[in-house]
Residue frames as qw, qx, qy, qz and C-alpha x, y, z in Angstrom:
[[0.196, -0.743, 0.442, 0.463, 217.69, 98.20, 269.90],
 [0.918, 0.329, 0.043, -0.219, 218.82, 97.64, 266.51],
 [0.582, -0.407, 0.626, 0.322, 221.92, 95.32, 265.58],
 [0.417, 0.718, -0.457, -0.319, 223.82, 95.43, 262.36],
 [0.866, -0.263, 0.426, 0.007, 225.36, 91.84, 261.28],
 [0.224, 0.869, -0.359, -0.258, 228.17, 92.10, 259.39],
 [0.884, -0.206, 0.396, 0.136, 229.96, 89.19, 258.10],
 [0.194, 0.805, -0.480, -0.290, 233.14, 89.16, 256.11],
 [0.939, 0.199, 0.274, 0.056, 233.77, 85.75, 254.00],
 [0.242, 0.753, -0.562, -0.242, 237.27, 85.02, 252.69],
 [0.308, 0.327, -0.888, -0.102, 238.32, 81.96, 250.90],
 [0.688, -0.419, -0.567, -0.171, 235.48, 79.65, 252.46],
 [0.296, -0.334, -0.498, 0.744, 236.29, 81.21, 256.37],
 [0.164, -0.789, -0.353, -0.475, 234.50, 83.96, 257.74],
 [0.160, 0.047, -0.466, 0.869, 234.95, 86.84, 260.08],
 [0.202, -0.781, -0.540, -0.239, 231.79, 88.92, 262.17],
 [0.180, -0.157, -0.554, 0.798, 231.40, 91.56, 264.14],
 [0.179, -0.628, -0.691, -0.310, 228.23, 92.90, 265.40],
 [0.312, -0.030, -0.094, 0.945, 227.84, 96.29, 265.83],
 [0.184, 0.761, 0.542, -0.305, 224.39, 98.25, 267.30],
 [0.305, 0.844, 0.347, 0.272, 223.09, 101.33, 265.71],
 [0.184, -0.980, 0.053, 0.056, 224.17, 103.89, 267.84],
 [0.644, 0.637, -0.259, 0.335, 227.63, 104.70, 266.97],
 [0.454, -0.692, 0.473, -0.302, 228.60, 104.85, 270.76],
 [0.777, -0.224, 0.587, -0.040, 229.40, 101.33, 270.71],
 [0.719, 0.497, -0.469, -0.125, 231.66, 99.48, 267.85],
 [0.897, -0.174, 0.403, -0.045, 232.57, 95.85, 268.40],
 [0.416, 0.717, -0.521, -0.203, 235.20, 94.83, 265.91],
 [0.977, -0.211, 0.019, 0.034, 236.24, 91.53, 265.76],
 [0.353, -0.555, 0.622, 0.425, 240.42, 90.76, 265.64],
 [0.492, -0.072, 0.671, 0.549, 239.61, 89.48, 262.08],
 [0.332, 0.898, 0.158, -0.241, 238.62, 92.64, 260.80],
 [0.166, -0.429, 0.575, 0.676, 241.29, 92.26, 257.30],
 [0.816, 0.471, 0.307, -0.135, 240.77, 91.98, 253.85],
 [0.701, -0.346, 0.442, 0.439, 243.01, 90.96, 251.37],
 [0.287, 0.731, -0.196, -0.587, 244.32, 92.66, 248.41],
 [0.025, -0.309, 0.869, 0.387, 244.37, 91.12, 245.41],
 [0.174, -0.117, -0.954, -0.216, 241.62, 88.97, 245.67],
 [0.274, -0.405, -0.026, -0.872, 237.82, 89.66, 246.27],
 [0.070, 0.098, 0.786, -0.607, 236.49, 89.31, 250.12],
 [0.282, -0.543, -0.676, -0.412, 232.31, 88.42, 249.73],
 [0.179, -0.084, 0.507, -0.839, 230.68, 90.69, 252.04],
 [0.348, -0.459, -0.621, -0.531, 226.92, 89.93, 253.47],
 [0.098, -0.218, 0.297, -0.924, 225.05, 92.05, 255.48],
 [0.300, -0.612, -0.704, -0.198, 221.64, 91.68, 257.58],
 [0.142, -0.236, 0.355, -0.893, 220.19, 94.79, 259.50],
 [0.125, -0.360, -0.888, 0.257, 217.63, 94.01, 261.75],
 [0.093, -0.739, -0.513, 0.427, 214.31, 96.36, 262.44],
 [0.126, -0.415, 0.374, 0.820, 215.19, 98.90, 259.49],
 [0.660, 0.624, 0.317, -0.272, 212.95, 99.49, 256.33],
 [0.772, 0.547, -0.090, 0.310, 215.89, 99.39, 254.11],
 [0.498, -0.814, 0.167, 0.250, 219.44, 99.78, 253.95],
 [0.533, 0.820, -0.197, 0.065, 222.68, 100.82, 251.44],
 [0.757, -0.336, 0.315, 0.464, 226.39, 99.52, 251.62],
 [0.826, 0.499, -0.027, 0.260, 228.95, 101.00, 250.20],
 [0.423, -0.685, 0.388, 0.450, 232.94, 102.46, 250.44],
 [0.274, 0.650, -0.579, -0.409, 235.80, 102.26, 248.04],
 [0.162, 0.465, -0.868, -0.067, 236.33, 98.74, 246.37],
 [0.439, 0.190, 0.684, -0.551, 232.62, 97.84, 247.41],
 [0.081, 0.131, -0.880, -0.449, 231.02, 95.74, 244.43],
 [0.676, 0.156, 0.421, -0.585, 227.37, 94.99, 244.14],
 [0.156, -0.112, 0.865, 0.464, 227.24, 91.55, 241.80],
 [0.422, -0.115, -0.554, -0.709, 224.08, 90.41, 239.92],
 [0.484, -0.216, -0.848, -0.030, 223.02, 88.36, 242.53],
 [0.403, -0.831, -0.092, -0.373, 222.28, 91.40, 244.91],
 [0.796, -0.482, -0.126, 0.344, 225.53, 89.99, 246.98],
 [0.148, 0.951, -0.225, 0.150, 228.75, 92.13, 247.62],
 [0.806, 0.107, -0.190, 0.551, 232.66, 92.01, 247.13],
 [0.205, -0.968, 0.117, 0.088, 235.23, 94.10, 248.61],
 [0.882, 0.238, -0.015, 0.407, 238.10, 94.42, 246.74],
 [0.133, -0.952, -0.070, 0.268, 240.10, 96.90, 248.45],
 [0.701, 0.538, -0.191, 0.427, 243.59, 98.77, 246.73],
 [0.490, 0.425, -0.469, 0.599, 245.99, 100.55, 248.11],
 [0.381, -0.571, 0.275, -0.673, 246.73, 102.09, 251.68],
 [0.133, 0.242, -0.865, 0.418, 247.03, 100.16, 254.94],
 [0.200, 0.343, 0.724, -0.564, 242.89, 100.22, 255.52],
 [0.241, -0.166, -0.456, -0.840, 239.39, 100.52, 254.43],
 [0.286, 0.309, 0.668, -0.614, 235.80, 101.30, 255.19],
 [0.167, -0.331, -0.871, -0.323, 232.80, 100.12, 254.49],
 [0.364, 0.031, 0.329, -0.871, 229.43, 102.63, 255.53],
 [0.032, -0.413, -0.906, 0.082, 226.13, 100.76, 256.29],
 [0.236, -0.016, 0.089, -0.967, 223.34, 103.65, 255.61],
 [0.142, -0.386, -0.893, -0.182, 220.19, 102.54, 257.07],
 [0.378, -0.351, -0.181, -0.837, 216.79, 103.90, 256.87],
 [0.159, 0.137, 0.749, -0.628, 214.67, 103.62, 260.14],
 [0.010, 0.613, 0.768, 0.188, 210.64, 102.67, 259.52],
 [0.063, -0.844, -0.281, 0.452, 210.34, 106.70, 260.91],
 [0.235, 0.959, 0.158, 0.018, 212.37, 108.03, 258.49],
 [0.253, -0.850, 0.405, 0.223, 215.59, 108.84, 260.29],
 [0.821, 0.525, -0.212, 0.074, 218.68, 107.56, 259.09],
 [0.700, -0.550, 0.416, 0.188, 222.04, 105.83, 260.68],
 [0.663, 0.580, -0.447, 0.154, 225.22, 105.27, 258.70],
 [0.911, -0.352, 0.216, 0.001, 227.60, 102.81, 260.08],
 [0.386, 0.811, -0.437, -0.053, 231.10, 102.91, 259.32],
 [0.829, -0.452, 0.290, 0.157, 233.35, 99.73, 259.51],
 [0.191, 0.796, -0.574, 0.011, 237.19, 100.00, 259.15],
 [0.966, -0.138, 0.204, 0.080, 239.24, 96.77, 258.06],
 [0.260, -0.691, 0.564, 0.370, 242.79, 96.46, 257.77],
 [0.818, 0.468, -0.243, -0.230, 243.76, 95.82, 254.19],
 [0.505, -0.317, 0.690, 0.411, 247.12, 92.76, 253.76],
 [0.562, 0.481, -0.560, -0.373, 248.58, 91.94, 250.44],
 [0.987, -0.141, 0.026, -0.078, 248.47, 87.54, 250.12],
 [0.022, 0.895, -0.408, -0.178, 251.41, 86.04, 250.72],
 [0.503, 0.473, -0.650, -0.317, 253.51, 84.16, 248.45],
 [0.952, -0.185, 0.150, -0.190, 252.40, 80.19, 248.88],
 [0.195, -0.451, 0.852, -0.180, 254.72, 77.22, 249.87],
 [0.690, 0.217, -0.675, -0.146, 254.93, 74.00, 248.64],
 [0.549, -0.380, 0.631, -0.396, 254.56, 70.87, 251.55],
 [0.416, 0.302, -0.857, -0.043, 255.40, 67.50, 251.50],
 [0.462, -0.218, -0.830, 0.224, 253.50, 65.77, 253.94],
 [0.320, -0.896, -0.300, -0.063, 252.22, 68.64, 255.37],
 [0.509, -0.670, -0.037, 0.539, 255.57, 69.51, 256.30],
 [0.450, 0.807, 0.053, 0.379, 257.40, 72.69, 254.72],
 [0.661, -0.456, 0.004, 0.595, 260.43, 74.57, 255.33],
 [0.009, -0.994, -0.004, 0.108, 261.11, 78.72, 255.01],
 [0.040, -0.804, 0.593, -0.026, 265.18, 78.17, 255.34],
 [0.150, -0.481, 0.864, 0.021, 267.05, 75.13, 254.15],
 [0.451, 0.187, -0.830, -0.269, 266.23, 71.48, 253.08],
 [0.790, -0.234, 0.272, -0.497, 263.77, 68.78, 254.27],
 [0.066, -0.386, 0.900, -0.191, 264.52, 65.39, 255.22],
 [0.884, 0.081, -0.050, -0.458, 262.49, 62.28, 254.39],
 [0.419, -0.001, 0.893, 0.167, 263.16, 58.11, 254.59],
 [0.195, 0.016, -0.712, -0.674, 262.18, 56.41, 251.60],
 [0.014, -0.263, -0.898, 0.353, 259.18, 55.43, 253.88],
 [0.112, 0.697, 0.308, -0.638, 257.81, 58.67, 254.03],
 [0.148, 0.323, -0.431, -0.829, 258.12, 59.61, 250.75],
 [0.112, -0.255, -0.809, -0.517, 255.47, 56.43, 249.60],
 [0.097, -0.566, -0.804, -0.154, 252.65, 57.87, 248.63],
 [0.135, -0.639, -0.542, 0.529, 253.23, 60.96, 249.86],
 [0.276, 0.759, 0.472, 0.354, 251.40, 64.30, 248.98],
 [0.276, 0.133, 0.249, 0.919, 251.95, 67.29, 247.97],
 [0.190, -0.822, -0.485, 0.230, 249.95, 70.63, 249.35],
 [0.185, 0.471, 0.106, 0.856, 250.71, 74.09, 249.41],
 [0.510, -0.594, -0.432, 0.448, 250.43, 76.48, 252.70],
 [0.063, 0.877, 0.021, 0.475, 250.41, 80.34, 253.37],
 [0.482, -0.138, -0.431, 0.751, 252.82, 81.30, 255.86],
 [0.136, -0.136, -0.244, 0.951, 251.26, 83.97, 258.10],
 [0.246, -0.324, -0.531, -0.743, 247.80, 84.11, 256.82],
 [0.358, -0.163, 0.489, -0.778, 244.51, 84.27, 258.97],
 [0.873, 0.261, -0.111, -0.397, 242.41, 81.95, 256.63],
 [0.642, -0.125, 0.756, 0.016, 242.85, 78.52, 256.24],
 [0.496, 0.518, -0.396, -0.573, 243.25, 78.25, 252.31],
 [0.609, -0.050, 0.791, 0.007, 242.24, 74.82, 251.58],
 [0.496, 0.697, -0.346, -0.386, 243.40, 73.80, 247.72],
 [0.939, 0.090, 0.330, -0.046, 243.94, 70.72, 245.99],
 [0.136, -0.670, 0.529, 0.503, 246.98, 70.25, 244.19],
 [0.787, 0.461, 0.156, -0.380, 246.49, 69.23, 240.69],
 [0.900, 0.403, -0.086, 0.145, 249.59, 68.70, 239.04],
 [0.319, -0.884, 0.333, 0.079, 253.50, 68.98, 239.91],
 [0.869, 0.411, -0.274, 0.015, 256.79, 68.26, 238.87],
 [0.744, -0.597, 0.272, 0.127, 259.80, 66.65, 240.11],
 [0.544, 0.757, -0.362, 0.024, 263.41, 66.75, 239.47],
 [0.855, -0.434, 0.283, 0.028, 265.83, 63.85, 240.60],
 [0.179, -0.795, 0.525, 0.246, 269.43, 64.00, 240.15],
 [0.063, -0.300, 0.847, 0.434, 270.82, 62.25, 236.84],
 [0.215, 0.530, 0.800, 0.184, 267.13, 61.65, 235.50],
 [0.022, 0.423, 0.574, 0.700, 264.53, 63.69, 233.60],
 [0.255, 0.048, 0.291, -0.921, 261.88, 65.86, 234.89],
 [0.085, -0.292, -0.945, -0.119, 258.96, 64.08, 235.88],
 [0.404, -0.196, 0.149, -0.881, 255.75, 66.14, 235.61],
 [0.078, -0.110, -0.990, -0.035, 252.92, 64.44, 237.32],
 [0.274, -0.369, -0.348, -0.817, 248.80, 64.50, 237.93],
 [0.713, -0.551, -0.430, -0.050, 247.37, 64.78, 240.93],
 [0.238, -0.824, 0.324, -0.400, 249.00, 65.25, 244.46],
 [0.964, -0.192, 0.171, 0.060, 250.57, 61.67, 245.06],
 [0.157, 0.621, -0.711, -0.291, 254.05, 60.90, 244.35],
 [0.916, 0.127, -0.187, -0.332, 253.56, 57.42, 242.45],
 [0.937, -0.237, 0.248, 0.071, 255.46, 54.38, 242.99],
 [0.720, 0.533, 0.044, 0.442, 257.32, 54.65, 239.77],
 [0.105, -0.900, 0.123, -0.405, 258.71, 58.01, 241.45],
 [0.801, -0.519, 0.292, -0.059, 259.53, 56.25, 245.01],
 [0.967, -0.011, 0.204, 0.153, 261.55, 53.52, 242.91],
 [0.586, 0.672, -0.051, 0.449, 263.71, 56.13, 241.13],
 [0.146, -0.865, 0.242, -0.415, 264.56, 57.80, 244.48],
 [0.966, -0.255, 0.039, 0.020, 265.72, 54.47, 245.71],
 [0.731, 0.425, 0.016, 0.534, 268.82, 55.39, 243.24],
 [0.010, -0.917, -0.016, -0.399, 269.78, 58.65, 244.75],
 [0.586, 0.233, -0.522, 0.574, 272.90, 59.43, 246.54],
 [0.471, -0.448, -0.474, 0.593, 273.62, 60.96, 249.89],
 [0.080, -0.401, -0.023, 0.912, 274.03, 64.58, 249.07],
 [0.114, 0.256, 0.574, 0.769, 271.72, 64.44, 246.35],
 [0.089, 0.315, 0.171, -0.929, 268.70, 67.06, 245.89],
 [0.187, 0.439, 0.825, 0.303, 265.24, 66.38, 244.83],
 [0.250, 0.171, -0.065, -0.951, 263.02, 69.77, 243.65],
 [0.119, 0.702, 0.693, -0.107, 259.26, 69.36, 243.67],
 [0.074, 0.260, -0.120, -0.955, 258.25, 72.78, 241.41],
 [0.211, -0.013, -0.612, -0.762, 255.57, 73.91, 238.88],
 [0.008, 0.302, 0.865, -0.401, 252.95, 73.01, 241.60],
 [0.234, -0.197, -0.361, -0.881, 249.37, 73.73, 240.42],
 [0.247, 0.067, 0.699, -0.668, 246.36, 74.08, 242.07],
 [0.103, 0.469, 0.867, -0.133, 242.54, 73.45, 241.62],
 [0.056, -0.854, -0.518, 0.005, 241.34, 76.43, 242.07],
 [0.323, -0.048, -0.008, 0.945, 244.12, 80.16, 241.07],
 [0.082, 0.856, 0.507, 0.056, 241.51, 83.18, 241.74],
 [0.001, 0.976, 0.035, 0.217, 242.56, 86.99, 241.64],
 [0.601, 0.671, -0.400, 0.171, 245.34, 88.81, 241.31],
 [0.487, -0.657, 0.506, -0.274, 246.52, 87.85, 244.60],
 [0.840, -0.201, 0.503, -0.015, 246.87, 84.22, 243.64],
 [0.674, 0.716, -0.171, 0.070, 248.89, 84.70, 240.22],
 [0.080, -0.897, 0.430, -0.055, 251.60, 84.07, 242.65],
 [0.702, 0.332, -0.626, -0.070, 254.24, 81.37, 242.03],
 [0.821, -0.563, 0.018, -0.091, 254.15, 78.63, 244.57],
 [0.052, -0.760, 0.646, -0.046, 257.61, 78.37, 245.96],
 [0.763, 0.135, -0.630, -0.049, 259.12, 74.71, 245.30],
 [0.759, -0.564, 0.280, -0.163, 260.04, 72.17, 247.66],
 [0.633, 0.502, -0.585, -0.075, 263.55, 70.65, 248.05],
 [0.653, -0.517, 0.442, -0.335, 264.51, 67.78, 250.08],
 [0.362, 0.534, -0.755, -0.116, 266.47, 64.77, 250.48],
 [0.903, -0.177, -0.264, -0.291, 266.47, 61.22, 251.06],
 [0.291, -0.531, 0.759, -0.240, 268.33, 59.52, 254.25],
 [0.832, -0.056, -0.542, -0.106, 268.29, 55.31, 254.08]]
């Protein structure tokens, strides 16, 4: 029997599902999505076949003989496998993935982040700590380095900084800060902004300091 191997690569993760010839049987994994905006690598292996053709809508062949899938509108897309048997015949494979749009990253402070209201730190926690960025709801694990960010601390200047550390020099100004005051972490940049999916603006982080 032959077996199709289908693998779907997003953001350094990966989905599979492995699906025979005969079209009686489809396997689908549960992370059959791709994401709009931003292109999903596709690679394929067919077993026992003398050749074989990919394509659908938003299907990409690059120079390197590999394939993207960049799908657009609409709630789905498919991808057809046509493969040529060593006799001659011929099998087309059809695989249907639900399309999502990315959604809009979050700033983190320690790992921790917050959807609705204000975060809470000692001046403890705050040395040394870093600064990240998180999808809410995603399926992938987007792992990005933060490169540069600024900070804004009540009755002082904006402090832009490099890297993903808050420095000492930072720590010692927040020493000054009142009770009710409000510190904004914004302007958070990453390593690595690909397609249009990631042109979005990371949401800041505000939070305060208890002693």
């Amino acid at each position: 029997m032959k077996y199709i191997l289908f693998l779907l690569i997003s953001l350094s993760i990966y989905a599979q599902d492995t699906i025979p010839a005969s079209k009686s049987v489809i396997a689908l994994d549960k992370m059959n999505v791709v994401y709009r905006g931003v292109p999903n690598p596709i690679s394929i292996a067919v077993n026992n076949a003398k050749s074989y053709v990919i394509y659908g809508n938003g299907v990409l062949k690059k120079d390197d003989g590999k394939y993207v899938l960049r799908p657009g509108s609409g709630n789905e897309t498919k991808v057809f496998v046509e493969i040529e048997n060593f006799d001659g015949s011929k099998v087309i494979e059809e695989h249907v993935f639900r399309i999502k749009g990315l959604p809009a990253p979050i700033g983190t402070l320690n790992n921790e982040y917050s959807t609705k209201g204000t975060l809470i730190f000692t001046l403890e926690e705050i040395k040394e700590s870093k600064i990240g960025i998180k999808y809410i709801d995603f399926l992938f694990d987007v792992k990005l380095e933060v490169t540069q960010f600024s900070i804004k601390i009540s009755r002082f200047d904006t402090i832009t900084i490099e890297g993903n550390i808050i420095p000492d020099e930072v720590v010692e100004l927040l020493k000054k800060v009142k009770k009710d005051d409000y510190i904004l972490i914004r302007d958070i940049k990453t390593n690595y902004m690909f397609g249009d999916g990631f042109h979005k603006s990371i949401r800041p982080i505000i939070f305060q300091i208890v002693k």
